[in-house]
C-alpha positions in Angstrom: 29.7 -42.2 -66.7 27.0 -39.3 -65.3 24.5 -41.0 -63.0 21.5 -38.5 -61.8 20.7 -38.7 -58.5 16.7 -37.6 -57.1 15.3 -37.7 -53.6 11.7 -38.1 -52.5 12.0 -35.9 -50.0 12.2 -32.2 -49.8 13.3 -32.0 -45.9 16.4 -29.5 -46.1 17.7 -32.4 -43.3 16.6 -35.3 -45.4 18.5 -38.4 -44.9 17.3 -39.4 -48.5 19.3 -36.1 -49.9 21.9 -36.7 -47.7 22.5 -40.6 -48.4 22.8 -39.6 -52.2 25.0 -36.9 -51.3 27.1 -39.7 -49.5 26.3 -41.9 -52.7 27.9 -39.2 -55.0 31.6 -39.1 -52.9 31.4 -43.1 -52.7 31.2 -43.3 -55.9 34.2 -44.4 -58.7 36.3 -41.7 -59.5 34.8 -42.7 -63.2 31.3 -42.2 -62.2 29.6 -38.3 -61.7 26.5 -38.4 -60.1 24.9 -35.1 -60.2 21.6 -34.3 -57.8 18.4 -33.3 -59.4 16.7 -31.0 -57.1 14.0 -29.6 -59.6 11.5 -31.9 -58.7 9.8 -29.3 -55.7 9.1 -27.3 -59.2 7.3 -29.6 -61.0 3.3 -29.2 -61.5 1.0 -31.6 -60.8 1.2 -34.6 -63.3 -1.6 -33.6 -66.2 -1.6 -35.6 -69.5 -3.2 -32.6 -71.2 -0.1 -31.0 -70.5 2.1 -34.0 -71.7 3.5 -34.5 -75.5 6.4 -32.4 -77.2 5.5 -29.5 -75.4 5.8 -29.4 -71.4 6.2 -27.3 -68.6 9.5 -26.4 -68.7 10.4 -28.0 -64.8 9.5 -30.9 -66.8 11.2 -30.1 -69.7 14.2 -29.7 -67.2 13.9 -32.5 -66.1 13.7 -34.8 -68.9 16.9 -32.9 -70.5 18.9 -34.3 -67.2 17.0 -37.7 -67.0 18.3 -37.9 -70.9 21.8 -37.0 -70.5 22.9 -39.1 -67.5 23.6 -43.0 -68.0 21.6 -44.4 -65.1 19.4 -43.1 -62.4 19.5 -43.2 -58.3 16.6 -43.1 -56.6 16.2 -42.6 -52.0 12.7 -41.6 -51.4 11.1 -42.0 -47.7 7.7 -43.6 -47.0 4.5 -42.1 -46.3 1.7 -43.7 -45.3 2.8 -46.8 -46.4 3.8 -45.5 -49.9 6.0 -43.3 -52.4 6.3 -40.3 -51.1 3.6 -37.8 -53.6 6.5 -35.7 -54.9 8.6 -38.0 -56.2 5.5 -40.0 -57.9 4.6 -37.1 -59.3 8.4 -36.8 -61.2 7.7 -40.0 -62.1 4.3 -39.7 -63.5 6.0 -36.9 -65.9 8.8 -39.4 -67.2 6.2 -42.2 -68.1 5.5 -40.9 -71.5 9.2 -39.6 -72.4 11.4 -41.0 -74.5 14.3 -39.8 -72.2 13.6 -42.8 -69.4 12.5 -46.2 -70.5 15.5 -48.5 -70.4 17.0 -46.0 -68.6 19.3 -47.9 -65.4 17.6 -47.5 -62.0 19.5 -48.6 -58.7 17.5 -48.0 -55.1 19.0 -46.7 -52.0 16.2 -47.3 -48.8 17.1 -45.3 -45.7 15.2 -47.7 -43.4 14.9 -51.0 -43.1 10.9 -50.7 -41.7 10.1 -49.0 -45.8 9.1 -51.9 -46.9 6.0 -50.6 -48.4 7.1 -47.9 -50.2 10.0 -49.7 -51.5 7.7 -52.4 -52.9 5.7 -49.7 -54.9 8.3 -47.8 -56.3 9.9 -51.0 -57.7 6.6 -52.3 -59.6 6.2 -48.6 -60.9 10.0 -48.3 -61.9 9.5 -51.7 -63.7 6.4 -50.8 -65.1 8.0 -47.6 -66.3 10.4 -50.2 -68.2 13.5 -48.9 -66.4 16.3 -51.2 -66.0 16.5 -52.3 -62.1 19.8 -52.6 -61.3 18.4 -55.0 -58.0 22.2 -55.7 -56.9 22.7 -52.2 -56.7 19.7 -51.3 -54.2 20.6 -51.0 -50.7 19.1 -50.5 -47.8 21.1 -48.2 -44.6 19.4 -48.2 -41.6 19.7 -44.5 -41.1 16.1 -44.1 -39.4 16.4 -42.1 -35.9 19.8 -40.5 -36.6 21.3 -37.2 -37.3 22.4 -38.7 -40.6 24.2 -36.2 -43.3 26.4 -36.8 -45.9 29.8 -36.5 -44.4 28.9 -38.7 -41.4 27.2 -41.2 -43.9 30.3 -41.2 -45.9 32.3 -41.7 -42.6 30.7 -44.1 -41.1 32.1 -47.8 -42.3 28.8 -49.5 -41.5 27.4 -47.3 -44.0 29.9 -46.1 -46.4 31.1 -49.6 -47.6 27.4 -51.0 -48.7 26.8 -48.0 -50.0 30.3 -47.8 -52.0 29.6 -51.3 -52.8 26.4 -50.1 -54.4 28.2 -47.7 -56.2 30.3 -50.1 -57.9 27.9 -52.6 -58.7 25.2 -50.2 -60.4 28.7 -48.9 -61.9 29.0 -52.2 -63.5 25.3 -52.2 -64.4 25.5 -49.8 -66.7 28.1 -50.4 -68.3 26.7 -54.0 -69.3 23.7 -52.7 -70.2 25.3 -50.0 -73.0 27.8 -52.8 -73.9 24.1 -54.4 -75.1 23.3 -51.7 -77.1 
């Protein structure tokens, strides 16, 4: 099973990135979750630019959001909202065939992003991704010097999150046993 993992943040010390990164080891030894880090390359969402034909940072981007199984998402709040990078990504998947049904869990790094959490969840739904809602978690990582080995250490935070793991895991698999 290949699960792609994306961050909303592009903070070389993000605790989104590193949370996934964290995600990834946690993970069952069945389950691969790669990191998509193209997103920084992606233009600005413009449907005259949509269709068979895209930029190719979209293009890559679709190509890995088609040949995974499910999809992870951390992304931090700004301003009470999705941070604009990782709407953006998602603004280029609305029209693909590569994402709708596609399996979605959550992972929130604070427990204060309620907001942004909120938002992404009605536009992941309205996208017609398949929320896997007892996979989402949310660490309360907010403050700290959080990266993935210490997330992954850390038994407060590395059981959830395996938990997590296991249960969106589980997710897919019952949702291509539907198909």
């Amino acid at each position: 099973m290949k699960i792609a993992a994306i961050s909303g943040s592009l903070r070389a010390g993000s605790s989104n990135t590193a949370v996934l990164r964290a995600a990834a080891r946690l993970a069952p030894a069945d389950v691969e979750v790669i990191l998509f880090d193209g997103i920084a390359h992606l233009p600005f969402f413009n449907p005259d630019l949509d269709g068979d034909d895209v930029p190719a940072p979209v293009g890559a981007m679709r190509h890995v959001i088609g040949g995974v199984d499910g999809l992870l998402i951390s992304s931090p709040e700004y301003a009470r909202g999705v941070a604009g990078v990782l709407k953006n990504a998602l603004d280029w998947l609305v029209g693909s065939r590569e994402f709708p049904d596609k399996p979605v869990a959550l992972i929130n790094t604070s427990p204060r992003a309620t907001h942004a959490l909120a938002a992404l969840t009605l536009t992941l739904e309205t996208m017609s991704a398949r929320l896997a809602r007892e996979a989402c978690v949310t660490l309360p990582l907010l403050g700290g010097a959080w990266d993935e080995q210490s997330i992954a250490a850390d038994p407060t935070l590395a059981e959830p999150l395996r938990l997590a793991m296991e249960r969106f895991a589980a997710f897919i698999a019952t949702v291509q046993a539907e198909a």
